[in-house]
C-alpha positions in Angstrom: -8.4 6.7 -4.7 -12.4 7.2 -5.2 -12.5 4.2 -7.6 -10.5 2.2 -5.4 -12.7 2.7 -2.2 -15.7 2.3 -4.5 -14.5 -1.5 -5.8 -14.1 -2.3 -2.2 -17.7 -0.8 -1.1 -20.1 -3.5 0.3 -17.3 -6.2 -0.1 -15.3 -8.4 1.3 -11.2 -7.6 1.7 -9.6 -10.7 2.9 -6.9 -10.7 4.9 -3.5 -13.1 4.1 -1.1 -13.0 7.0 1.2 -15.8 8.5 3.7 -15.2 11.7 7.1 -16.4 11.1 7.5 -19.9 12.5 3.8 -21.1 11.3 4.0 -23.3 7.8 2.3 -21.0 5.6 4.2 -18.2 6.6 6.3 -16.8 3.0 5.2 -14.8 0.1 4.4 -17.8 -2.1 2.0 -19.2 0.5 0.3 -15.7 1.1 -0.2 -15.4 -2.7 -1.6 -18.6 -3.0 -3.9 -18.0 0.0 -4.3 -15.0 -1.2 -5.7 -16.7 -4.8 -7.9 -18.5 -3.2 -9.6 -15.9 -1.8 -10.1 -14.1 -4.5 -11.4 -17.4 -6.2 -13.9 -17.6 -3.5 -14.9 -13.8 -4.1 -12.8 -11.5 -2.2 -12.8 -7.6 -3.8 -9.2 -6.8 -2.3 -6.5 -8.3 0.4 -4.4 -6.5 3.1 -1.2 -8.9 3.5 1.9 -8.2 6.1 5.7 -6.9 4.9 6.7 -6.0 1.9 7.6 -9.5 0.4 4.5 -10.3 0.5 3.2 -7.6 -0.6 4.9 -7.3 -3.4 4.5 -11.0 -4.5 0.7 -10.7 -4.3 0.7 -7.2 -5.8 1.9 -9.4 -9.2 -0.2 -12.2 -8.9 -3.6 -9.5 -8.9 -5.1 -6.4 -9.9 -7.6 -6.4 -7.2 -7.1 -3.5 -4.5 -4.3 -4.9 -2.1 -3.8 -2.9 1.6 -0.1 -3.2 2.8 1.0 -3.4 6.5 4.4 -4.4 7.7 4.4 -5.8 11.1 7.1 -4.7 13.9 7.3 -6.4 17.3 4.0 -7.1 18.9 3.8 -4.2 21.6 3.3 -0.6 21.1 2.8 0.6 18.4 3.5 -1.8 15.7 1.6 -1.8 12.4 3.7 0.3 10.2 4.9 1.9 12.9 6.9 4.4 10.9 6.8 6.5 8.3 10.1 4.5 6.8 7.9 1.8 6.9 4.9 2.9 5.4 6.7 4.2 2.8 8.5 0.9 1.6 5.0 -1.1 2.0 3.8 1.9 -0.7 6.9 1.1 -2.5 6.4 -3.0 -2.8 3.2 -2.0 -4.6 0.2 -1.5 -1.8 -2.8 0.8 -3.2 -3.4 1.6 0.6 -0.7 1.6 3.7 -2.1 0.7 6.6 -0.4 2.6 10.2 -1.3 2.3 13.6 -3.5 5.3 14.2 -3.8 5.2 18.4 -3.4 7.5 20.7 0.0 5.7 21.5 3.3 7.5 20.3 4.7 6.6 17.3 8.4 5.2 17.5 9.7 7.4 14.9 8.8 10.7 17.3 6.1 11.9 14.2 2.4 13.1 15.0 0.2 10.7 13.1 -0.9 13.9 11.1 2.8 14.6 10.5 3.2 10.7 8.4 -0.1 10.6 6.9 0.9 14.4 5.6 4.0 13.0 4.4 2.3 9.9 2.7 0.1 12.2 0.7 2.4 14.4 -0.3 4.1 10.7 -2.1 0.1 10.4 -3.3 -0.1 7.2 -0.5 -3.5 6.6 0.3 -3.9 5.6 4.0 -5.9 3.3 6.1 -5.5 4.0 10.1 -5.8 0.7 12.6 -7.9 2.2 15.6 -9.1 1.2 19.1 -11.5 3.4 19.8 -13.6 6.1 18.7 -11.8 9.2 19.5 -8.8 7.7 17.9 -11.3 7.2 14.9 -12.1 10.6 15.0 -8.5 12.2 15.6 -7.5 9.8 12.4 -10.3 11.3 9.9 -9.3 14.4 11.3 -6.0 14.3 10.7 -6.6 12.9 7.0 -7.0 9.3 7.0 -8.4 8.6 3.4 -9.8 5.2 5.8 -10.4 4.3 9.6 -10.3 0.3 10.5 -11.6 -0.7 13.7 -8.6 -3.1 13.6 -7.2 -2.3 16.9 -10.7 -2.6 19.2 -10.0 -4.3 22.0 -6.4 -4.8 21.5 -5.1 -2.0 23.0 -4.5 -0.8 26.6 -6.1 2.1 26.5 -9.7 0.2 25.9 -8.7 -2.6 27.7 -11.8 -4.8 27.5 -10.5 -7.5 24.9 -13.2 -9.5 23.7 -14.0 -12.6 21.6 -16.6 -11.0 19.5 -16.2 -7.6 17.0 -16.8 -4.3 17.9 -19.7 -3.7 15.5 -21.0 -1.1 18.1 -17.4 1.4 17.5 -18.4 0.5 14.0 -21.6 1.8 14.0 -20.9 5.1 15.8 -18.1 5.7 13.7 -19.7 5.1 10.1 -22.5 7.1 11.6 -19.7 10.2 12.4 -17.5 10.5 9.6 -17.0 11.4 6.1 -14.4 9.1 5.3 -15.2 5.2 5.3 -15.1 2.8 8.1 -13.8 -0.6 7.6 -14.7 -3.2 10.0 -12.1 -5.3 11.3 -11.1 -7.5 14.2 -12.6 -11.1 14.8 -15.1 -11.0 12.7 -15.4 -14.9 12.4 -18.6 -15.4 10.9 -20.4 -14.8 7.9 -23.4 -13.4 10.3 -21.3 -11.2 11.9 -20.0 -9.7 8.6 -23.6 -9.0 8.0 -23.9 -7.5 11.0 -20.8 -5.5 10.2 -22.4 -4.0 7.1 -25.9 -3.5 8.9 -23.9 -1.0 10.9 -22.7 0.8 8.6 -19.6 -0.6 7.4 -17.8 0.4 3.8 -16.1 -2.7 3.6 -15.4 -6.0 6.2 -11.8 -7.2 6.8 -11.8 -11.2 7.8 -8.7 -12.6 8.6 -8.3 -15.7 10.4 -11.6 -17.2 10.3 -10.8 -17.7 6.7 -6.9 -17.7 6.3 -5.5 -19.7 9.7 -6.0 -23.4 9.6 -4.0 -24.1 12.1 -6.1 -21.8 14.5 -9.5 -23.1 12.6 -8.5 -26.8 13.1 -7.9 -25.9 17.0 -11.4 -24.4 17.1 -12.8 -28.0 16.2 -10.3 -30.0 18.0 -11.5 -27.8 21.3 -15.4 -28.6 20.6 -14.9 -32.4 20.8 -17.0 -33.8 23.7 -14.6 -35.0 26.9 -16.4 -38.0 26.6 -15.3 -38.7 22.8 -12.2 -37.4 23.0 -11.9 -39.9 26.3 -12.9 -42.8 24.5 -10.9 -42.1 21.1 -7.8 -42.2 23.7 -8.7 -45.2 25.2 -9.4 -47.4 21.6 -6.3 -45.8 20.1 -3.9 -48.1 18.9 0.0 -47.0 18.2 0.7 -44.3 16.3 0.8 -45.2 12.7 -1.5 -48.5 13.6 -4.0 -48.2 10.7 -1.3 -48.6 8.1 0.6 -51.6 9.2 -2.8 -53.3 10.1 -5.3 -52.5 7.0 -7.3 -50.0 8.3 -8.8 -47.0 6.8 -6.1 -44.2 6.4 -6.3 -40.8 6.6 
């Protein structure tokens, strides 16, 4: 566990996730995504289910965090030991769990499943929202705590565009274990910022890994006044390729 925390220290984990429904979303997409950022310098990847999990676990030796997504309310990252326990057996180095103060569907403590992954020799990552849950989940053995969950949770309830570098620093500052920053870090100056703080490693997700969401982000920042005038001049669709024009 200490040389895989040190291989991810001061770097970059990138994170390769797709929701059913989008076009990327499959285990041969995520391992190609998942490629690619290794190729551009990525130390490790945390990827969603056990497909995909297990796909990229072959294509790479590099550190790989597993979650498996249930529902979208609640708790649901890993949200039970069952779970964590077949991420851990597609092949993750480190199972990621929900680790808020919310109860856990399967009726278990959070101490209870992360005692039960370690006795299986699972190393564990928790997702929290704050900094007592932070605290509880180094307390209660969490070989890692994520700010993952900041801001995304009813209990804080102050959801924000930027990251909660702040709950990163005074949690880096407070415990023993390492502190991963994680939640809409979008730019390269904020993953700075991240480290600055006090961060072991920085998760990026879909800054890097969601085109469709990237492309929206540019489509949005075109001036009314273009985006006026494009609609006006705009021939048919498919006009440039029946009349010569330049073709995208």
């Amino acid at each position: 566990m200490t040389s895989l925390l040190d291989d991810l220290r001061g770097r970059l984990v990138v994170s390769c996730q797709a929701y059913p429904g989008e076009p990327l979303h499959g285990p041969g997409h995520m391992t190609a995504m998942a490629l690619s950022a290794i190729a551009g310098g990525a130390a490790g990847i945390r990827c969603e289910g056990p497909d995909d999990v297990r796909a990229i676990r072959a294509a790479t030796t590099l550190p790989v965090i597993g979650l498996w997504k249930v529902g979208h309310e609640g708790v649901y990252i890993t949200p039970t030991l069952d779970h964590a326990l077949r991420v851990a057996d597609a092949g993750a180095d480190l199972v990621a769990i929900d680790a808020t103060a919310r109860p856990r569907p399967d009726g278990r403590t959070l101490a209870e499943t992360i005692g039960a992954l370690h006795e299986r020799g699972i190393a564990v990552m928790a997702d929290v929202a704050t900094f007592a849950e932070g605290l509880a989940a180094a307390d209660a053995g969490a070989d890692v705590v994520s700010t993952t969950l900041a801001g995304y949770t009813h209990e804080r309830g102050d959801a924000a565009d930027a990251p909660d570098l702040e709950l990163v620093r005074a949690l880096a500052a407070a415990l023993d274990v390492p502190v991963f920053a994680e939640g809409r870090i979008a730019t390269p100056n904020q993953l700075a910022t991240a480290f600055e703080a006090g961060a072991w490693s920085v998760v990026v997700g879909g800054a890097i890994t969601r085109p469709a969401a990237i492309t929206a982000s540019f489509v949005a920042a075109i001036p009314a006044h273009a985006a006026a005038a494009g609609v006006a001049t705009a021939g048919p669709v498919g006009a440039t390729e029946t009349s010569g024009g330049l073709r995208g």
